[in-house]
VEXGUTI-605805 format. One record per residue: x, y, z of N, C-alpha, C in turn; residue in one letter. Coordinates in steps of 0.05 Angstrom, whole numbers. Example, Ala and Ser with C-alpha at 12.3 -4.5 7.8 and 13.67 -1.06 7.14 Angstrom:
2
NODE     n.x     n.y     n.z    ca.x    ca.y    ca.z     c.x     c.y     c.z  rest
NODE     264    -114     156     246     -90     156     264     -66     156     A
NODE     257     -45     142     273     -21     143     258       1     157     S
END
This chain:
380
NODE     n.x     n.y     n.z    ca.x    ca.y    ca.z     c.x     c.y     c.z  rest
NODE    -513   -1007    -654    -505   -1017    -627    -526   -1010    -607     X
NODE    -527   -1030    -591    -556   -1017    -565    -543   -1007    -549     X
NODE    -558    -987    -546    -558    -962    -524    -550    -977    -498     X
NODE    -532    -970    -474    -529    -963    -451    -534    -941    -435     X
NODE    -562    -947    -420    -572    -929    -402    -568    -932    -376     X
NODE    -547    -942    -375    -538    -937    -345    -517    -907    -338     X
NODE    -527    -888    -323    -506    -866    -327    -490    -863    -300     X
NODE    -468    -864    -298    -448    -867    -279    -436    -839    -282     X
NODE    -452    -823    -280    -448    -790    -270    -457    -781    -241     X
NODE    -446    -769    -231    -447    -751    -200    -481    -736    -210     X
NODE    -505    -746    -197    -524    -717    -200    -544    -728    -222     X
NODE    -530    -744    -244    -547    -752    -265    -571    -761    -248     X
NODE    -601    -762    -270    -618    -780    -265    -618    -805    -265     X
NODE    -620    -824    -265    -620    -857    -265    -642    -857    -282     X
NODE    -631    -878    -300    -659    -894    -317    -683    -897    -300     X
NODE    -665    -928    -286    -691    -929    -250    -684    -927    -236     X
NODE    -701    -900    -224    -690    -896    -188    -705    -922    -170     X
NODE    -697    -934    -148    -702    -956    -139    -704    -949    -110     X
NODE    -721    -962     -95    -714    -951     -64    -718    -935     -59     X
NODE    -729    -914     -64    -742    -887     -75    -768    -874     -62     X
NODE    -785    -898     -77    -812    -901     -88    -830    -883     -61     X
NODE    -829    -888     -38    -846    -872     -14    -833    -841     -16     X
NODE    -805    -831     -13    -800    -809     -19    -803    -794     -47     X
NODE    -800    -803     -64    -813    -795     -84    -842    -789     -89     X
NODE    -850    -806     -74    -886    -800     -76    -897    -778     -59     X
NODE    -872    -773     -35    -878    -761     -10    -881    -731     -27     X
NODE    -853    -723     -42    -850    -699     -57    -869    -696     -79     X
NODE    -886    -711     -91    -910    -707    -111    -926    -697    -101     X
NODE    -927    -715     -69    -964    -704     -57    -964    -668     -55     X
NODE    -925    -657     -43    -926    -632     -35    -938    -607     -53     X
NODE    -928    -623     -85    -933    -600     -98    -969    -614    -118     X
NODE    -984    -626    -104   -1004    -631    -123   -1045    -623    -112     X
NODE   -1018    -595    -110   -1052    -585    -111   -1065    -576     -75     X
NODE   -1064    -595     -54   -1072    -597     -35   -1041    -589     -18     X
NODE   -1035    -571     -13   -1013    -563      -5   -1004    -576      21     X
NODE    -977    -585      27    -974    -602      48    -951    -574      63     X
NODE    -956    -571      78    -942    -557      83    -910    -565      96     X
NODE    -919    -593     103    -892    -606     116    -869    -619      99     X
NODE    -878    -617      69    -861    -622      54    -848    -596      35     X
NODE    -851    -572      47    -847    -535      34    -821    -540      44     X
NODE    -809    -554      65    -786    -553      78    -772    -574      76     X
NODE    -751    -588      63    -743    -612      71    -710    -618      65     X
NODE    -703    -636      78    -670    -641      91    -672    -662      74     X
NODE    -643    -667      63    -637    -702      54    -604    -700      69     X
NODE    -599    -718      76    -569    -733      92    -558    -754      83     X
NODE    -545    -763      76    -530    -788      65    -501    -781      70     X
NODE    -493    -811      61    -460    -811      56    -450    -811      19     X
NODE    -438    -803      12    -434    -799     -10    -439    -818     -31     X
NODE    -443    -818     -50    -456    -841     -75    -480    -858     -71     X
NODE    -500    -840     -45    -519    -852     -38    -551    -843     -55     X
NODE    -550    -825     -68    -574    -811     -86    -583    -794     -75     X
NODE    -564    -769     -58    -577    -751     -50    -590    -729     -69     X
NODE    -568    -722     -92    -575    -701    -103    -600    -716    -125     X
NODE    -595    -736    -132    -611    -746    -153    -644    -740    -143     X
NODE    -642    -748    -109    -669    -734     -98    -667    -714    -100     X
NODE    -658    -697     -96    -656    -670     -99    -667    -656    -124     X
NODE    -664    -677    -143    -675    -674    -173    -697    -680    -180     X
NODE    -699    -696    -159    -736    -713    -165    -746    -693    -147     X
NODE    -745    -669    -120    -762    -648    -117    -759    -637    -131     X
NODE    -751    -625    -150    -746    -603    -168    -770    -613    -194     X
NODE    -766    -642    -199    -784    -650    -221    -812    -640    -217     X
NODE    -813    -656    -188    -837    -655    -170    -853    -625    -178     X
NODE    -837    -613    -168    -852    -583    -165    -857    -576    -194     X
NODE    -837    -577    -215    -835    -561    -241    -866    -576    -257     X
NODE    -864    -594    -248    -890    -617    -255    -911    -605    -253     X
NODE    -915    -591    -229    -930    -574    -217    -937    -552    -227     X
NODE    -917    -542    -239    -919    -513    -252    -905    -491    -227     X
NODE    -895    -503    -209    -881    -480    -191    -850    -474    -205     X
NODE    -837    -455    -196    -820    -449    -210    -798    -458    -186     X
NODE    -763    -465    -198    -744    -477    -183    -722    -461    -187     X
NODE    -703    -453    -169    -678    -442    -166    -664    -471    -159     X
NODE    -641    -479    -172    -629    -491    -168    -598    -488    -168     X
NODE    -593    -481    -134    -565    -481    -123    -544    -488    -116     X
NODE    -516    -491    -114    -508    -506     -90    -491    -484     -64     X
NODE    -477    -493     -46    -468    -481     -33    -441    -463     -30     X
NODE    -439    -456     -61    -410    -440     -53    -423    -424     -54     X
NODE    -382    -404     -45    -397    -379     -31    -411    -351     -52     X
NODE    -430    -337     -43    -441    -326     -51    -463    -328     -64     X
NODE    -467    -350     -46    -508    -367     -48    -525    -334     -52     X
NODE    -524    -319     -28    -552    -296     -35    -547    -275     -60     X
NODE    -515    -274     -53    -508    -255     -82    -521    -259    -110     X
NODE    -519    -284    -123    -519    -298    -142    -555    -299    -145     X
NODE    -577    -301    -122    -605    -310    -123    -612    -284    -116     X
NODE    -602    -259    -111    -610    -235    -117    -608    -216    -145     X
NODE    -569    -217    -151    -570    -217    -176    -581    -233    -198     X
NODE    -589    -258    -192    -579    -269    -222    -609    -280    -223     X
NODE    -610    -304    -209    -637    -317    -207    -664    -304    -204     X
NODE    -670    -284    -184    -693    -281    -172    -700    -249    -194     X
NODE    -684    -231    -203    -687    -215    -227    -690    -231    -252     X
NODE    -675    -252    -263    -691    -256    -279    -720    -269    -285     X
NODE    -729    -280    -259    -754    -299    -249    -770    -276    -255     X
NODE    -762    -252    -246    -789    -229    -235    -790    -222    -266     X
NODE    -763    -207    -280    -781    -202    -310    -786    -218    -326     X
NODE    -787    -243    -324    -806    -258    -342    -835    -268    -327     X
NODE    -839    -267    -294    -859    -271    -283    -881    -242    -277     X
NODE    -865    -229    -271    -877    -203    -256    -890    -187    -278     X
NODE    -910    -179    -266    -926    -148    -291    -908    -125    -283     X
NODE    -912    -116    -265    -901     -90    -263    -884     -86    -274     X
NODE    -883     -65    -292    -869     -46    -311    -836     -37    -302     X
NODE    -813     -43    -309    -788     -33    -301    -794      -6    -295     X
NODE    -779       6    -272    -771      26    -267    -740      38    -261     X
NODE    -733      47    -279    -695      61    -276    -699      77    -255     X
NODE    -678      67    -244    -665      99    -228    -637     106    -231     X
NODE    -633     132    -235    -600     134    -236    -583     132    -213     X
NODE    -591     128    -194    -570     114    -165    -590     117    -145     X
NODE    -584      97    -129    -597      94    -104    -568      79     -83     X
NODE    -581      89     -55    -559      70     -41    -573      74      -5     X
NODE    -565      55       3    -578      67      35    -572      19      43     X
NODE    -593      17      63    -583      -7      74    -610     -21      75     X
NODE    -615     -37      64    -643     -50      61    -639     -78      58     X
NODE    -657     -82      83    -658    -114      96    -627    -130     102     X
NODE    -641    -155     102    -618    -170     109    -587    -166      89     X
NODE    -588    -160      70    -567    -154      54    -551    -129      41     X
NODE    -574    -112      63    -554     -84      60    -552     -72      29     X
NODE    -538     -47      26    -542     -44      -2    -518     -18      -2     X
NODE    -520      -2     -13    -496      17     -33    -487      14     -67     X
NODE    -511       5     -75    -504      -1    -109    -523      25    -122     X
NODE    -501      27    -154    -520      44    -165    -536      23    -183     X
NODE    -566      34    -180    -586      17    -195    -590      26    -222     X
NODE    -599       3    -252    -606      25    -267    -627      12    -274     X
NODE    -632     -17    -261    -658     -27    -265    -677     -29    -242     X
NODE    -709     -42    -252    -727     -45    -229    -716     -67    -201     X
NODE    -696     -79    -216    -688    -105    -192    -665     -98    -192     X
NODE    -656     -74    -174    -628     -75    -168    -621     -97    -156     X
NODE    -584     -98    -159    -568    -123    -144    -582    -131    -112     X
NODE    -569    -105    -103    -579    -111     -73    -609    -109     -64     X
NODE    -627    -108     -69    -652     -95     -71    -658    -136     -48     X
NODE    -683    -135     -29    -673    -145     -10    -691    -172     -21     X
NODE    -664    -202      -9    -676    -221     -19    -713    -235     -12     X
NODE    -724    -218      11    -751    -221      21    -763    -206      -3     X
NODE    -756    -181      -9    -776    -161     -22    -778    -176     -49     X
NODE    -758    -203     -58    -752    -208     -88    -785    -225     -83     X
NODE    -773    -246     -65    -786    -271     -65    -823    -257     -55     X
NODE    -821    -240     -35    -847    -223     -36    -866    -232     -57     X
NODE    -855    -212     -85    -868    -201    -106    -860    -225    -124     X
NODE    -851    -244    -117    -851    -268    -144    -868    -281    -127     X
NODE    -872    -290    -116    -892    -313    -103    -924    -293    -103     X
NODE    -919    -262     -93    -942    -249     -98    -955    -250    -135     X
NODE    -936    -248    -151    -945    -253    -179    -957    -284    -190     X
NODE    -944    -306    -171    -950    -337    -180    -965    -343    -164     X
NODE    -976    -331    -142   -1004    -336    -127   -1021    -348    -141     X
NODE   -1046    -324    -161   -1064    -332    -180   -1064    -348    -184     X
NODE   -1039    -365    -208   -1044    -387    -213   -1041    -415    -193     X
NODE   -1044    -401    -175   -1030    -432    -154   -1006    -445    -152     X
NODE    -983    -425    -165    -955    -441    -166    -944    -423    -149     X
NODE    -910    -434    -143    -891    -423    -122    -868    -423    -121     X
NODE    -852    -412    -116    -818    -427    -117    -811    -431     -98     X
NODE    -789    -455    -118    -777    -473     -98    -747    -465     -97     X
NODE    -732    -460     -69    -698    -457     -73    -690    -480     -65     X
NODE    -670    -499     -90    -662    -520     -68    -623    -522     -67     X
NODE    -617    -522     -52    -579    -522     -53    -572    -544     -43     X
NODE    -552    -560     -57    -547    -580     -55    -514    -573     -38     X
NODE    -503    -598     -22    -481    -600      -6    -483    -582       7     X
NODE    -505    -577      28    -509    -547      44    -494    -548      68     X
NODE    -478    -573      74    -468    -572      94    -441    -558      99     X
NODE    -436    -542      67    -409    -526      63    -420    -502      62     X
NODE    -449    -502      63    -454    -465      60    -445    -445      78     X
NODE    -441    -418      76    -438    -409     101    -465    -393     119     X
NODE    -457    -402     141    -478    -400     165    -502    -377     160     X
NODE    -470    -354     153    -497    -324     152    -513    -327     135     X
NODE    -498    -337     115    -522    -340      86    -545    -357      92     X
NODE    -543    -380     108    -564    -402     113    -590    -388     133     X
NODE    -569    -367     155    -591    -354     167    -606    -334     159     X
NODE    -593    -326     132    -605    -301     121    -635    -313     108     X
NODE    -613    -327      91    -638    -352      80    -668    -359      97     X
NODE    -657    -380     116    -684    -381     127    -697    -369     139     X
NODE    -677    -327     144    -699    -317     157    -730    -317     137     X
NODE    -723    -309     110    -738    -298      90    -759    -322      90     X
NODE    -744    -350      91    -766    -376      93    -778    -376     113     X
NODE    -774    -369     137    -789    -365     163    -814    -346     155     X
NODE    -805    -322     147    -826    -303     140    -846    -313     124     X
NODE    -836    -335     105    -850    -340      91    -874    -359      89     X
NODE    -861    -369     110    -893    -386     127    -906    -377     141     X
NODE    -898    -357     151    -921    -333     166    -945    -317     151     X
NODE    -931    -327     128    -943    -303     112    -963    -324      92     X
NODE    -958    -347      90    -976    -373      76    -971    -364      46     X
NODE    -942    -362      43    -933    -355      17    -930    -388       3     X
NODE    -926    -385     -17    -928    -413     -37    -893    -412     -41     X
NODE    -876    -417     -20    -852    -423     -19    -837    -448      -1     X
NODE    -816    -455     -20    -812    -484     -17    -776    -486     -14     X
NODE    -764    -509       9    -740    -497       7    -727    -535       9     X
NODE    -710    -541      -4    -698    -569      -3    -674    -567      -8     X
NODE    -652    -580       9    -631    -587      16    -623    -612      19     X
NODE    -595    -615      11    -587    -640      12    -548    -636      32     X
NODE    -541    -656      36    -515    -659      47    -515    -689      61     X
NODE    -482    -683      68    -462    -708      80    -476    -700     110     X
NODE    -484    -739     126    -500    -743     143    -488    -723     172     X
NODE    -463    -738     177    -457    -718     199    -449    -694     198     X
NODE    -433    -677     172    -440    -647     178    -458    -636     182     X
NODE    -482    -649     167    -515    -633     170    -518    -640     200     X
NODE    -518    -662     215    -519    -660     237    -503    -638     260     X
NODE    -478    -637     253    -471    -609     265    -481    -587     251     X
NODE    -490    -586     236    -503    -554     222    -525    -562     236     X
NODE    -550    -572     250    -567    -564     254    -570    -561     287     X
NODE    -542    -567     298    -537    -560     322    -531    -530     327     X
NODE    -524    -518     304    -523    -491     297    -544    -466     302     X
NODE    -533    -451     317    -564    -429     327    -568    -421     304     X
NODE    -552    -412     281    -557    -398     258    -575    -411     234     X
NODE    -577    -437     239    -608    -455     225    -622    -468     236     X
NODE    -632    -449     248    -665    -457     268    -678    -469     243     X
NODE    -684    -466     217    -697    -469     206    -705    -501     192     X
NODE    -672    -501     185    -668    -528     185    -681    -556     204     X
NODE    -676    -542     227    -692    -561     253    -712    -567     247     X
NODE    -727    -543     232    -750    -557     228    -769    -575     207     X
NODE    -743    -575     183    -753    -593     165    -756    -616     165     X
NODE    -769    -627     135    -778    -650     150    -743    -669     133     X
NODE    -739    -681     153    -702    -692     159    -720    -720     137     X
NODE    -698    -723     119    -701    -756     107    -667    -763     113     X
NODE    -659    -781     115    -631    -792     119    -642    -808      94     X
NODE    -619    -822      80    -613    -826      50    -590    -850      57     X
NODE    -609    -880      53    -586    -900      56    -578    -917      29     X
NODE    -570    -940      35    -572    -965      18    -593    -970       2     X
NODE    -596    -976     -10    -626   -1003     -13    -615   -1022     -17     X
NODE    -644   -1046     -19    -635   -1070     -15    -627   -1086     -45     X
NODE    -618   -1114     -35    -611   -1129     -59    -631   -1121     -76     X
NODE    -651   -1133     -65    -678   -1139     -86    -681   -1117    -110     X
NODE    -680   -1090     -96    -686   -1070    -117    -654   -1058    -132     X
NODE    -636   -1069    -111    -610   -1066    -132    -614   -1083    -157     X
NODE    -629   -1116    -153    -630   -1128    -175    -650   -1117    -200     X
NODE    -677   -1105    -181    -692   -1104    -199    -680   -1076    -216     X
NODE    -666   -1058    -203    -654   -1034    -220    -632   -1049    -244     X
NODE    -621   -1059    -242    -601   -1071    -269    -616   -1082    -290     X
NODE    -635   -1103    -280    -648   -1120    -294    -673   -1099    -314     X
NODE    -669   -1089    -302    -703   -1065    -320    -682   -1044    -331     X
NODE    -656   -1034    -325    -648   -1010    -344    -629   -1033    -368     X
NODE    -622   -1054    -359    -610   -1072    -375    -634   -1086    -401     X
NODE    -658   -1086    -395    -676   -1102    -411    -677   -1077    -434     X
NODE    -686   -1055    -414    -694   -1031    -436    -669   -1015    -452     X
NODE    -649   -1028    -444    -623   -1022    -463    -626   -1055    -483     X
NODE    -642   -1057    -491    -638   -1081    -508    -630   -1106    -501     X
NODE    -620   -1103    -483    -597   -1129    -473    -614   -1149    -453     X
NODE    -598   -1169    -452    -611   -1187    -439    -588   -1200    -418     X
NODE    -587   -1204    -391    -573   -1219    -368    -575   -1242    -365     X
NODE    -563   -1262    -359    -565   -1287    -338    -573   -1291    -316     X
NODE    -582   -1301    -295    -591   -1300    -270    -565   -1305    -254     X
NODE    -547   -1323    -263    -514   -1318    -253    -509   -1294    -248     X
NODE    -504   -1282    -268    -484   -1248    -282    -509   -1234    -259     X
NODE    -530   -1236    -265    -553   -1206    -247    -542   -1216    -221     X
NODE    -551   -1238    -207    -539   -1243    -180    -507   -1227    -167     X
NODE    -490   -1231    -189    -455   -1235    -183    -459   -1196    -190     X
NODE    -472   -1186    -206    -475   -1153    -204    -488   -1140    -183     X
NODE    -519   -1151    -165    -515   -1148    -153    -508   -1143    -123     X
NODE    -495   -1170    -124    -475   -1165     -91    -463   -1152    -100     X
NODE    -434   -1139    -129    -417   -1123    -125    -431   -1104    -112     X
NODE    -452   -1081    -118    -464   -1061    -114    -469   -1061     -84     X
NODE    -468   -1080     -73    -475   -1073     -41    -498   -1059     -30     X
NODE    -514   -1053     -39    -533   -1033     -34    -524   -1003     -42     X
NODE    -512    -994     -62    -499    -970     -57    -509    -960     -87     X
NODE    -529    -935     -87    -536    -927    -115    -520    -927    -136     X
NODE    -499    -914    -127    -484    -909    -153    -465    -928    -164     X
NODE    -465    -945    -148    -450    -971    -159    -469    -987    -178     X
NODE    -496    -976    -180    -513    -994    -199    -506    -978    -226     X
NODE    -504    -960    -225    -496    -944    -249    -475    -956    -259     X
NODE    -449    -956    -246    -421    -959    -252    -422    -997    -258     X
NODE    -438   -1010    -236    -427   -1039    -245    -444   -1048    -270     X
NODE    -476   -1035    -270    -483   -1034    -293    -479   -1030    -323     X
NODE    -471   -1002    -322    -445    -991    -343    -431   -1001    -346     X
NODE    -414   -1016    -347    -385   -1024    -339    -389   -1050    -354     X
NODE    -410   -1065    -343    -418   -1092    -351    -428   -1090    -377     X
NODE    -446   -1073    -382    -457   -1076    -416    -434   -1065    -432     X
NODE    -418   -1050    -426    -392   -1042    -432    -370   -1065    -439     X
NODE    -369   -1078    -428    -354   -1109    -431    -366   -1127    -447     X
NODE    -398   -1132    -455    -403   -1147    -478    -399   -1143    -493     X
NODE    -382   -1165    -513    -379   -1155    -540    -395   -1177    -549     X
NODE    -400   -1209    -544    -411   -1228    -565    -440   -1226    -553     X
NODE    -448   -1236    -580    -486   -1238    -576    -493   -1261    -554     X
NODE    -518   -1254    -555    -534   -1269    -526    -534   -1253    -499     X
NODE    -536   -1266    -484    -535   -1248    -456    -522   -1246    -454     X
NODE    -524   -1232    -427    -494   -1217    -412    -501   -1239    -396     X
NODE    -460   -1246    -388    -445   -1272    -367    -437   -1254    -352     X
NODE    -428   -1272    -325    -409   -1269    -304    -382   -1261    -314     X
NODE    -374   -1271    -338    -346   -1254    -354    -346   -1230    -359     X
NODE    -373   -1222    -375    -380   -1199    -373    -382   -1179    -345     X
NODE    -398   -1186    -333    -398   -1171    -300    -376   -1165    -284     X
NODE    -361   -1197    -282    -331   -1190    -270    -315   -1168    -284     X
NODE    -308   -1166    -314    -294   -1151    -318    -312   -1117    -307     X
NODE    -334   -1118    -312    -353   -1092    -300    -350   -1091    -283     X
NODE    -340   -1107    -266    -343   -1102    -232    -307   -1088    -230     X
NODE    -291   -1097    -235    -266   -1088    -230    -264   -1058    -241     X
NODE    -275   -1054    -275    -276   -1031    -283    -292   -1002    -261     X
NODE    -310   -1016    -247    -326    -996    -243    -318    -995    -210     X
NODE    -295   -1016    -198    -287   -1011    -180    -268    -990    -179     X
NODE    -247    -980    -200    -227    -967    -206    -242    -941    -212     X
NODE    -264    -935    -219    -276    -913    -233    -287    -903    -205     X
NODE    -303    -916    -189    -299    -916    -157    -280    -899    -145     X
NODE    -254    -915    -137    -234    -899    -130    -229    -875    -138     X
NODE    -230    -875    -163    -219    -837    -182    -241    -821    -172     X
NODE    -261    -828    -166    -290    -806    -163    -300    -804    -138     X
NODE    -292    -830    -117    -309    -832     -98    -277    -830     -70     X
NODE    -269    -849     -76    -246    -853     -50    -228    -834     -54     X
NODE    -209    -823     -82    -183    -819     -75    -200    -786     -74     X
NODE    -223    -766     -73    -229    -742     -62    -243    -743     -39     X
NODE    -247    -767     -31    -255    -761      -2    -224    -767      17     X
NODE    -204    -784       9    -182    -791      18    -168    -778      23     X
NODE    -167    -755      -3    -137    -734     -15    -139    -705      15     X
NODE    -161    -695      28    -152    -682      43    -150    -690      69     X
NODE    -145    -716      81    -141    -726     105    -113    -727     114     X
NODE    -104    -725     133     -74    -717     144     -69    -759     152     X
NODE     -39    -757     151     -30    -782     137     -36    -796     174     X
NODE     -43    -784     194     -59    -804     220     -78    -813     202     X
NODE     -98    -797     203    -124    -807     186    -122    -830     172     X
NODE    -108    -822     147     -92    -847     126     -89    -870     144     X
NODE     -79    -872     172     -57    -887     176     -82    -905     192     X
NODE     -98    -891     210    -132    -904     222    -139    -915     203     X
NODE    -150    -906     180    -157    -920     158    -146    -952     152     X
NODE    -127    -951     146    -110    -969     125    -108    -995     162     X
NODE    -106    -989     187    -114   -1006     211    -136   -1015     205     X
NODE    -162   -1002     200    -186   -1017     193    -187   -1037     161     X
NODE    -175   -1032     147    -174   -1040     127    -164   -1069     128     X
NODE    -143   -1076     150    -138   -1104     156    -167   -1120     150     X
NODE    -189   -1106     158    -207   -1130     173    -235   -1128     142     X
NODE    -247   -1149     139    -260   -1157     127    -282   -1145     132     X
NODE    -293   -1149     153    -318   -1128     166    -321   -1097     184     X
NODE    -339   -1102     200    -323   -1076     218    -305   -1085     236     X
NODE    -298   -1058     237    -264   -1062     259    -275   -1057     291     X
NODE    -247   -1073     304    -255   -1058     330    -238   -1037     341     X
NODE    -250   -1020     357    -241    -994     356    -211   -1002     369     X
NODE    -210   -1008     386    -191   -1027     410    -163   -1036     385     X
NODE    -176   -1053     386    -164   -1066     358    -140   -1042     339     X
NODE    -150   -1029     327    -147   -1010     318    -118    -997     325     X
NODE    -130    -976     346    -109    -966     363     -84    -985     362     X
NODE     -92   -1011     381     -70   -1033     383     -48   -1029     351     X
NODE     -62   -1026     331     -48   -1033     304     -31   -1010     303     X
NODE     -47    -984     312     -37    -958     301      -9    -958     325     X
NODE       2    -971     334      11    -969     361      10    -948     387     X
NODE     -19    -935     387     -31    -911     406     -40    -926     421     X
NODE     -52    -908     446     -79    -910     466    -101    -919     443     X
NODE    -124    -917     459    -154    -917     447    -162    -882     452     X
NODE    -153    -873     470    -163    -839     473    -151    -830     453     X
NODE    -116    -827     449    -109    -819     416    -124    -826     388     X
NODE    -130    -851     385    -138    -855     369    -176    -848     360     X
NODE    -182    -845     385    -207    -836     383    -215    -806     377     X
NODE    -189    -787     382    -191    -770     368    -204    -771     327     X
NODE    -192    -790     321    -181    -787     299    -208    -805     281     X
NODE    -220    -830     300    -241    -837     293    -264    -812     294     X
NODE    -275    -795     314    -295    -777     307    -286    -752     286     X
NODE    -266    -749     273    -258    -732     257    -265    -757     226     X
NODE    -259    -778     228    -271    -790     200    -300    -804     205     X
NODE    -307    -802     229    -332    -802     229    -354    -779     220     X
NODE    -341    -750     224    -350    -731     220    -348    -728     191     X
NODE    -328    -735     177    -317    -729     147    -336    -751     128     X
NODE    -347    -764     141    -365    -788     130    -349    -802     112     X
NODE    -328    -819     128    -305    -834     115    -310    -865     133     X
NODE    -323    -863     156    -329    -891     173    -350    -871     186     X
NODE    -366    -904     192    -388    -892     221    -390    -919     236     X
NODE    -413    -910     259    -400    -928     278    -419    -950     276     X
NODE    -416    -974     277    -426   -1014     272    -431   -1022     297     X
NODE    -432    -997     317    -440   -1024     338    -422   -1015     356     X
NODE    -435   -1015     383    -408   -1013     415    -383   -1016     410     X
NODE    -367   -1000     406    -333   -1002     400    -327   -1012     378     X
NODE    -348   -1010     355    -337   -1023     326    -341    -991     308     X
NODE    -333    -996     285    -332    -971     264    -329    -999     240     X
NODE    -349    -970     220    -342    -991     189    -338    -968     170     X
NODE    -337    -974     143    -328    -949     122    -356    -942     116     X
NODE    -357    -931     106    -378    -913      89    -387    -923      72     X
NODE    -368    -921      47    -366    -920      25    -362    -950      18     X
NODE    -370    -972       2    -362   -1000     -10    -333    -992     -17     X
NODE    -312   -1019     -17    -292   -1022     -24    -270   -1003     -29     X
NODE    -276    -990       6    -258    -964      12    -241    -979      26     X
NODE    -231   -1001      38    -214   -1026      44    -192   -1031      28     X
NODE    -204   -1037       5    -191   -1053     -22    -179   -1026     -37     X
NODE    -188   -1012     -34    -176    -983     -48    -153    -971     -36     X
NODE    -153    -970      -1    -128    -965      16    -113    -990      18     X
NODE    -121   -1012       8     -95   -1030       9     -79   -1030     -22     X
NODE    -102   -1027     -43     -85   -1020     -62     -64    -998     -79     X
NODE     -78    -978     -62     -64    -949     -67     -65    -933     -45     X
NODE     -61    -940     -23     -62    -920       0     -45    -932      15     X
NODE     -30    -957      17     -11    -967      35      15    -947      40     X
NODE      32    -948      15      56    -932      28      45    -899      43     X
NODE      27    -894      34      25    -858      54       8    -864      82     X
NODE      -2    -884      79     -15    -888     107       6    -904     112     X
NODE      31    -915     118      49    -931     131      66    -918     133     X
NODE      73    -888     121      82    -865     137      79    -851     154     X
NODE      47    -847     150      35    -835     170      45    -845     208     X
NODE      56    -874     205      53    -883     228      80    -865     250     X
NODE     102    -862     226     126    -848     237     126    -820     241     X
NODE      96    -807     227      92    -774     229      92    -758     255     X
NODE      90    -734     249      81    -721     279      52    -727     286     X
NODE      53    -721     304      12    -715     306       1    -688     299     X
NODE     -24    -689     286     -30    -671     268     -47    -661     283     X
END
């Protein structure tokens, strides 16, 4: 049977990344040789199923390509704990010369993370996350490599940790160390995190926001992971796959998948084929994409939602309210709280649209009765 390489996983790589192609190249130049210094630092922003982390994966390639070495994090808690204990000791004894040294206890307060542990190795726990990264970037000098930390969904990290973090990255450009730091997250939390005094550092990377792409390379992505899966399309079926996709990465995966998934008779793949892929991979959608961004919203939220959902395109804000039977000031509460949650953003002078493709069709099909409660609730 021929292979399907379309992968409709959270994070996976893509056969072909599409729409890409300048940021991707941007992260090659950083680690090839001629050091860029403006790419040692960098932000990605999107709305969810947009290819943040997948970039996130292509710096990591980038660098490892390189020969620099990669910590790869995300943001729960106990980010420095975990890259003191775990990561940055074992980096040092497989990188570092210097010889272990035991001691049978030590304790006192050193650097940003303080200390009181008994040590019995050269890299105690608490031993300080500057002094780690110091002596590992001081050992990968010579050869011209460096590490990279990158944490993904940083917009849930906590603050101290991010400032602890970039104090050590601050230092570390002072010091013209061969260190590299990449982040990813949801568009408007990172925007309130970098309104934050506690990541100056952040401010200063270099910011990519992370959208759509267009038809063109939605088509050309199906058509090239579909050829090199053996298979062959229609110019019908590629067309009708993809407008499903909307411009939205991960829907190339899923309507992709979905579709070679549905052929069973020889010849190309039809529009019979795709339709049934398009419905499949709309439902696979909802379970992964809508009903966990949905499930912690209070049943107003639900109830804003499922008002916009009347309308085919964007809504109007006015409009809206009118449905919800509120003001526009009530209800505008409730728009910058799913604006912030990156559930809608705003289309234009008094309009809002969803985020996410066929987050409409999802609250009319399974979100009606709790958002049509919501309308009789208290206010939350």
């Amino acid at each position: 049977m021929p292979a399907n390489l379309f992968r409709p996983s959270f994070g996976t790589y893509p056969h072909v990344l599409v729409g890409r192609d300048e940021l991707v190249d941007e992260f090659a130049d950083t680690f090839d040789g001629i050091l860029d210094p403006a790419g040692l630092t960098v932000l990605l922003s999107g709305q969810r199923g947009m290819g943040k982390t997948v970039l996130l994966d292509s710096y990591r390639r980038a660098a490892e390509g390189a020969g620099w070495l990669v910590i790869t994090e995300s943001s729960s808690s106990g980010l420095l704990e975990r890259l003191t204990r775990d990561h940055l000791p074992r980096l040092l004894q497989a990188h570092s010369d210097e010889s272990p040294a035991r001691l049978a206890s030590a304790s006192g307060t050193i650097g940003p993370l303080g200390g009181g542990a008994s040590w019995t190795e050269r890299y105690p726990a608490e031993s300080t996350l500057r002094s780690q990264i110091t002596e590992l970037t001081d050992a990968l000098r010579p050869s011209g490599r460096g590490l990279v930390i990158t944490v993904d969904e940083v917009q849930a990290a906590d603050i101290e940790d991010l400032r602890k973090l970039g104090e050590i990255i601050q230092y570390g450009r002072r010091e013209d160390r061969l260190l590299a730091f990449a982040a990813a997250g949801l568009s408007t939390p990172i925007e309130e995190l970098l309104d934050h005094p506690g990541t100056t550092f952040l401010r200063r990377a270099e910011h990519h926001p992370v959208g759509r792409v267009s038809r063109a390379e939605v088509r050309a992505a199906l058509a090239g992971t579909i050829a090199d899966s053996d298979r062959e399309i229609d110019v019908q079926a590629l067309d009708l796959a993809a407008d499903a996709v909307d411009g939205y990465p991960f829907m190339i995966q899923l309507v992709g998948y979905h579709s070679l998934k549905a052929h069973r008779a020889s010849g190309p793949i039809t529009s019979k084929d795709v339709t049934e892929g398009i419905a499949a991979a709309r439902r696979r959608l909802g379970r992964h994409i809508h009903a966990p961004a949905l499930r912690p919203l209070s049943s107003v939220d639900r109830t804003y939602l499922l008002a916009m959902a009347q309308d085919e395109g964007p809504s109007r804000t006015a409009k809206i309210a009118e449905r919800m039977g509120v003001n526009t000031t009530y209800a505008g509460q409730y728009r910058r709280r799913l604006i912030r949650d990156g559930i809608i953003e705003p289309a234009g002078h008094g309009f809002v649209r969803f985020t996410i493709p066929y987050t409409a069709e999802h609250l009319r099909e399974h979100a009606a009765h709790d958002a049509l409660e919501g309308l009789s609730s208290s206010e939350e």
